[in-house]
Every structure is written in structure tokens, then in C-alpha cells.
N, C-alpha and C positions, 0 to 999 in steps of 0.2 A: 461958633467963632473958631479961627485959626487957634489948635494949640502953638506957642511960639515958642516950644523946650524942644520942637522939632524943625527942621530943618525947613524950608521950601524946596521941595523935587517937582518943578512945573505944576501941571495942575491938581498934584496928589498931596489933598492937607488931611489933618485928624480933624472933625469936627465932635463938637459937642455931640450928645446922644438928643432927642428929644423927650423934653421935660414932661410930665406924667399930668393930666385933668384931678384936682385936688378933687374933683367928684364925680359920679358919673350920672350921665343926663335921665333923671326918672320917666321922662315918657317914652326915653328908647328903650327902659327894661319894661312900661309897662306894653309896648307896642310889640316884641319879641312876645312878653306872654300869651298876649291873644293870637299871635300867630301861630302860637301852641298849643292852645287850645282848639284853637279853628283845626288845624291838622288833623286832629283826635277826633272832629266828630264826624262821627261812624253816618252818621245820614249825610252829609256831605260829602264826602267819601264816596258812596254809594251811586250817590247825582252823578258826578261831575265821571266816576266810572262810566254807567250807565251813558254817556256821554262822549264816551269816547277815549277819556284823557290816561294816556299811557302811564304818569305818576302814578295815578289813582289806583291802576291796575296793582302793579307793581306793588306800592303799597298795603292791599289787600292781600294780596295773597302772601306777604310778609305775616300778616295777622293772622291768618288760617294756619300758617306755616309753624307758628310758635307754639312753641309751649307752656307757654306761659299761661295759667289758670284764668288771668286777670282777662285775659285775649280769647278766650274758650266762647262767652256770651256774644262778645262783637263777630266773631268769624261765625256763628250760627244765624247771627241777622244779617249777614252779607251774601253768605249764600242762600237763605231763606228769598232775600228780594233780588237777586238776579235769576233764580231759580227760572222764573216765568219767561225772562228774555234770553233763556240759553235753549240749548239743543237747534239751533238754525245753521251748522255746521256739518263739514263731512269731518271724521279722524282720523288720522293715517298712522298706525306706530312702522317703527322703521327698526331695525333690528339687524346683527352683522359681529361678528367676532372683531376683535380688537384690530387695527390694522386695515380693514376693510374700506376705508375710507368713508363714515358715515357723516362725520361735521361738513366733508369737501362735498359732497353728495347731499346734504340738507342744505348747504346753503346755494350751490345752484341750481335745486327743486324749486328751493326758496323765491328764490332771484326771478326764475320764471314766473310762476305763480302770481307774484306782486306783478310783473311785466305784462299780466293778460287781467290786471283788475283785481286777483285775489287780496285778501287781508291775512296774513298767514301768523300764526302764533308758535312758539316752537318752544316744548318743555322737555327738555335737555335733563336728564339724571344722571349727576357725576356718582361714580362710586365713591364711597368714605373708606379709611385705611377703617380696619378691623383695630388697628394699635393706638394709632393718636385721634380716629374717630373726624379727621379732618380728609379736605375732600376741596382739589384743584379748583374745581366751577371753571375752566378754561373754555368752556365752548364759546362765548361773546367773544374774545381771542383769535379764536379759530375762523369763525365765520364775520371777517373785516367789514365784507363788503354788505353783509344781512343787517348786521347789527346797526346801519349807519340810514338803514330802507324806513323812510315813514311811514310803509306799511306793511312793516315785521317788526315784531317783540317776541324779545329771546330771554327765557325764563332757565338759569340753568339753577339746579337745585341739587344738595348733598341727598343723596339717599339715603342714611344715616344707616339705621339696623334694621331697616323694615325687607323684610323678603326679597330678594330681585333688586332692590334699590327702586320700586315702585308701590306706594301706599294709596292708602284715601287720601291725600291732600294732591297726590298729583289728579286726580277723577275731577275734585272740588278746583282746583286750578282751571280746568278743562273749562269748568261752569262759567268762573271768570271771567275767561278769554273769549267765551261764545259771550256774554252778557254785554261785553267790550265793543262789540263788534268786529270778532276775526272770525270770518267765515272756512276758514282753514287752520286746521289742529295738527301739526306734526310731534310724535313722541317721539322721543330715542330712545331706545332703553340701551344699559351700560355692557350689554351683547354678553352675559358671563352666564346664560346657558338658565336662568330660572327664573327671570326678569320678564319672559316673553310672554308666559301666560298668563300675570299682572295685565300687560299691557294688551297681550292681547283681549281679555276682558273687560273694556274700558274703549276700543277703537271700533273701527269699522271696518277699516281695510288693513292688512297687514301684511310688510313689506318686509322682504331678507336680502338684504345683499350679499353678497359671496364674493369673492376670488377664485379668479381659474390661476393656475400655474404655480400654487401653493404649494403640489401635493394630488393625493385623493381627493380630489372635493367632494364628492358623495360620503367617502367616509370620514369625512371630518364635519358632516352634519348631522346634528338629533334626529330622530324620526319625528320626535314629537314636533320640532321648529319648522320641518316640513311640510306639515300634516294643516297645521296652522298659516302657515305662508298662503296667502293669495296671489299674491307673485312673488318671483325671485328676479333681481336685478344683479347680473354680473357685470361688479365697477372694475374701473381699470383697463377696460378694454380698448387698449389704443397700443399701435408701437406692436413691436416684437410679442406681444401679448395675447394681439387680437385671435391670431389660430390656435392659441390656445382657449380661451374664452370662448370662441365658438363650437370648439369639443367638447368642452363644460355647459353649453347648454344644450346639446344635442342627449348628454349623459344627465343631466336636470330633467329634461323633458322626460327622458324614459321613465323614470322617477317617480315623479309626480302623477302622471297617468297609469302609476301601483295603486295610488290611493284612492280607496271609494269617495265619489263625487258629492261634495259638501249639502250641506242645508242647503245652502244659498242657489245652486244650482250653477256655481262657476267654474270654471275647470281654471287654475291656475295656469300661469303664462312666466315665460323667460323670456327675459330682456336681457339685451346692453346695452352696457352705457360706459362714460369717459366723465366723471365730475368734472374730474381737474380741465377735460380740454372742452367741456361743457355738451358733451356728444350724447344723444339719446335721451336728454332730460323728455322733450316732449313725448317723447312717445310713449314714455310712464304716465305721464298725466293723461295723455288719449285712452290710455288704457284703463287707466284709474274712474275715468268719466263711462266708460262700458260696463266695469262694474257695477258704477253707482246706478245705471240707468236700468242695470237690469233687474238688483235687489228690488230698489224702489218699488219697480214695476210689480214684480212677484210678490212683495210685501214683506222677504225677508230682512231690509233695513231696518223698517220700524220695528217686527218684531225681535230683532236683536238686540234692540234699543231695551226694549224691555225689559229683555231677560238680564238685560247687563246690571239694568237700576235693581232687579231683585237678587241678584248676584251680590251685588255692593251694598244692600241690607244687611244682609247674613255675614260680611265683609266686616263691616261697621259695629254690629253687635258681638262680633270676637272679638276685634278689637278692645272696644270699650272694655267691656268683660276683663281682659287682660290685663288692661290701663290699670283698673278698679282693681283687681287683685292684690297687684304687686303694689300701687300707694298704699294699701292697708299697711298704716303703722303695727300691727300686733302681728302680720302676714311677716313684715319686714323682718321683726327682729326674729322672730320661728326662725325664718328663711336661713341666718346666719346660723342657729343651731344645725338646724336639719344638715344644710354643705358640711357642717363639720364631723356629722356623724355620720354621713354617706361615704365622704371622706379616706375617714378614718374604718372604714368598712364595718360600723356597729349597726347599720340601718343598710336597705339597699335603696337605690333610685324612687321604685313605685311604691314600697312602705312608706319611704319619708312622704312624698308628694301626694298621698292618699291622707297620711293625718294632715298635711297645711292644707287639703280642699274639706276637710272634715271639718278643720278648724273655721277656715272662710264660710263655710254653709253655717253653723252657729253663730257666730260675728254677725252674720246678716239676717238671721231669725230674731236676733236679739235685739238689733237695732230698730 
């Protein structure tokens, strides 16, 4: 109702607030809980993944993702039962110093790929500040037009403290998204120099982009991100650029044909490209299809397949190992002594750390 202690200004009155339900309806709380329940179960989950459904996805690897002890059991039956529908994928990590344009350059690798048929998946590793441990995830952002493709899913994920900003849960993601149904795997890694041989441990083909007109571009690259490179893609190449660009891969080339000639038996290749004006994208993927046709053929795909799964054993059991350490509540509280005694210069570094494994080796005899 009109309040009448105020004026009439045409069509602008005070009305009443709306008055509150004396109770609330119990089949709508009992109908919300089963919708809660239903969400949680982990074999349901699993199906409707298995199936296709992009939530499901997303939600799963929310659960592999965690830490949470209670979430440890369910992410081992998710990847145990997709296990058998994954590996029917190629993987691509994609790599490139900051600035190189790597989101503009995945997402119209991306764009293509979807536009000849592909299913493309793209796990995106934002770096975490070292200080507040938080971490943009800005790639969904970045890639407007990917993120909006019904057949792309963009997974960007904090790398938290794990080496490179690439762990076992991004390999276990991998599994996911092939179990999903995306027969194309793009990685990013966070280009900061030690992230690459994470990823590249874990991919198939492996990709560097560059910049010409930086600088030196040869000496502003690792040997080692070279050596690893299956090709290099100089982005940016358009405009007042491009003669530069093409002097940078004429000095790439020379490069690259230093290096004694891979397992695989491929000699690495330079490209350009133009993300932003969409120039050269095809002709990475042509190229990317030479690859795969020739590994296949010679056997070295599969066999790298495999060296990767016993890589990421050995991976998985330091991990743990480590996990397992540092919860040890008796490990914990030592730990606080020992810093203080390192410290304080009473113990050195490898004394203290030699009694807290002495200590952990009996903890675990005893147990």
C-alpha cells in the first residue's frame, strides 16, 4: 500500500516491503536435499561424464583437484573408471615466455580445430603468487570466443606450489577430458622456464612460441626448451614485424639443426603465424598431422606413451612419499624445532633433516 506521510510524485510511491511465509514448504527442503545428494554420487557423476556432459567433467576434476581427504577415495574411482576410455587423443603442450601471446594463439588454434570437427580441451595453468598463494585463472577471459564453442572446454587451474605450476592432477585431468570425449588436449604451461619439462613429460608434441623483434631471440632461449621443442611458432608475425620474424626463423632454423636428431626421428620445423589476425594457424596443424603420422608409423607415439605412464609412477610415489611426511603430526612438530635450530645456527641444514628422516624411518617401523 501507498505510504500517505509521503507525498504523491507521479508514478513514484513507497510501498510496503513483502511480508515473510510464517514457514517454509518441507517438500521444497526435502526436494533440494536429494538434489544434493544426487550431485555427490560419484557413479552418477562418472555416467553422465562418460557421456559427454561438460558439468560432470568440470565437476570431477574439481574433486581430483582437492584436497580434501574426504575427496582422495572418490577422485581414485573416477580416474580408475575412465582410465579405460581415455588415451584416444593427441596432446599438444604449448609453451612461450610471457607476453608471447599464448591465450591469443590457443584460442585460434582452438577455433580451428573445433571448425574442421575437433573436440579440443584446454588446461590452462595460471601461476599462484608465492605471497598470498592466489592465482588470476584469467584464461576463460581471455579466450571470449573459445570459451563460448560447444566443442571446447577450458579448464584453467592455479598451480599452487607444485614445480613449474604443473603436477599429477593436471596428467589426471588429461584422463578426464580424453574419457569426455575431447580428442584434442592443449596445455599451457605458465612459460617461467621450468614448467616445460612437466609438460613436456605428459604430451606428445611440443610446441614454443617466440617473438622476433624482442631482442636476441636465440639468446633469450634455454637450450634445454629448444632441445625439447618439436616446433617453434613465431607469433606476431604481421605488420612492420613480419621481416623481422622471418630473420628469426631463418636464425631458429640454424639452431635447431645443432641438435642431434630426436627419438622420434623428426627434425623440428619453424613456423609463423599472426593469432591475433588469425594467419598460419593451419599450417601448424598440417604440420602437427606429419608428425603424428610419422611417430605412429615408426612406433615412437606409443612407445612414449609409455615411458610417460612409468615416468608418472615414479612421479606419484614421491609425491605421496612427501604428502606422507610432512602430515606426520610428530614429523610437524620436530619440523618447528629443527627451523629453529638451523636458524639459529645450533644444527646445519643436512644434520637437522637427516634426524627428521631418522625420526620418520622409526615412526614408520613402529607403526
Amino acid at each position: 500500500m501507498p505510504n500517505e506521510n509521503l507525498p504523491n510524485k507521479k508514478s513514484l510511491h513507497e510501498i510496503d516491503g513483502i511480508s515473510q511465509p510464517d514457514h517454509v514448504n518441507q517438500d521444497s527442503i526435502r526436494t533440494i536435499q536429494n538434489f544434493r545428494r544426487k550431485s555427490l554420487n560419484i557413479d552418477l557423476l562418472i555416467e553422465k561424464l562418460l557421456q559427454g556432459d561438460i558439468p560432470s567433467l568440470s565437476k570431477a576434476i574439481t574433486i581430483i583437484e582437492s584436497t580434501n581427504p574426504t575427496h582422495k577415495e572418490q577422485a581414485h574411482k573416477i580416474i580408475q573408471t575412465c582410465l579405460p576410455h581415455a588415451n584416444k587423443s593427441v596432446r599438444i603442450g604449448i609453451t612461450g615466455v610471457p607476453g608471447v601471446g599464448k591465450s591469443t594463439f590457443i584460442e585460434a588454434f582452438g577455433m580451428y580445430l573445433t571448425s574442421i570437427g575437433k573436440k579440443v580441451a584446454v588446461l590452462a595453468v595460471d601461476p599462484s603468487s608465492t605471497i598470498s598463494k592466489g592465482s588470476i585463472l584469467g584464461d576463460k577471459t581471455r579466450m571470449e570466443d573459445l570459451v563460448k564453442n560447444t566443442n571446447a572446454f577450458i579448464r584453467p587451474s592455479a598451480s599452487g606450489e607444485s614445480l613449474g605450476g604443473v603436477s599429477r592432477k593436471t596428467r589426471e585431468s588429461i584422463i578426464l577430458c580424453e574419457a569426455c570425449g575431447f580428442d584434442t588436449i592443449l596445455i599451457e604451461t605458465v612459460g617461467v622456464g621450468q614448467s616445460e619439462t612437466a609438460v613436456h613429460s605428459m604430451t606428445d608434441f611440443f610446441l614454443l612460441l617466440n617473438l622476433a623483434g624482442a631482442g636476441d631471440e636465440l639468446q633469450g632461449i634455454k637450450r634445454g626448451i629448444m632441445e625439447m621443442a618439436d616446433s617453434v611458432i613465431i607469433n606476431k608475425a604481421d605488420g612492420d614485424n613480419l621481416k623481422h620474424a622471418n630473420n628469426a626463423k631463418l636464425d631458429i632454423n640454424r639452431a635447431l639443426h645443432l641438435f642431434p636428431l630426436k627419438d622420434s626421428k623428426w627434425q623440428p620445423k619453424v613456423l609463423l603465424a599472426s593469432a591475433f589476425y588469425n594467419q598460419g594457424i593451419e599450417d601448424v596443424w598440417q604440420l602437427l598431422e606429419k608428425y603424428f603420422s610419422l611417430t605412429k608409423e615408426n612406433g615412437y607415439f606409443e612407445a612414449n606413451r609409455k615411458n610417460q605412464n612409468a615416468y608418472w609412477l615414479r612421479e606419484t610415489i614421491n609425491e605421496q612419499l612427501l604428502s606422507n611426511f610432512y602430515q606426520n603430526q610428530t614429523i610437524y612438530e620436530q619440523l618447528q624445532n629443527a627451523e629453529n635450530a638451523v636458524q639459529n645456527n645450533e644444527k646445519s641444514p643436512f644434520t637437522a633433516a637427516n634426524e627428521l628422516l631418522e625420526l620418520y624411518s622409526k615412526i614408520k617401523k613402529s607403526s
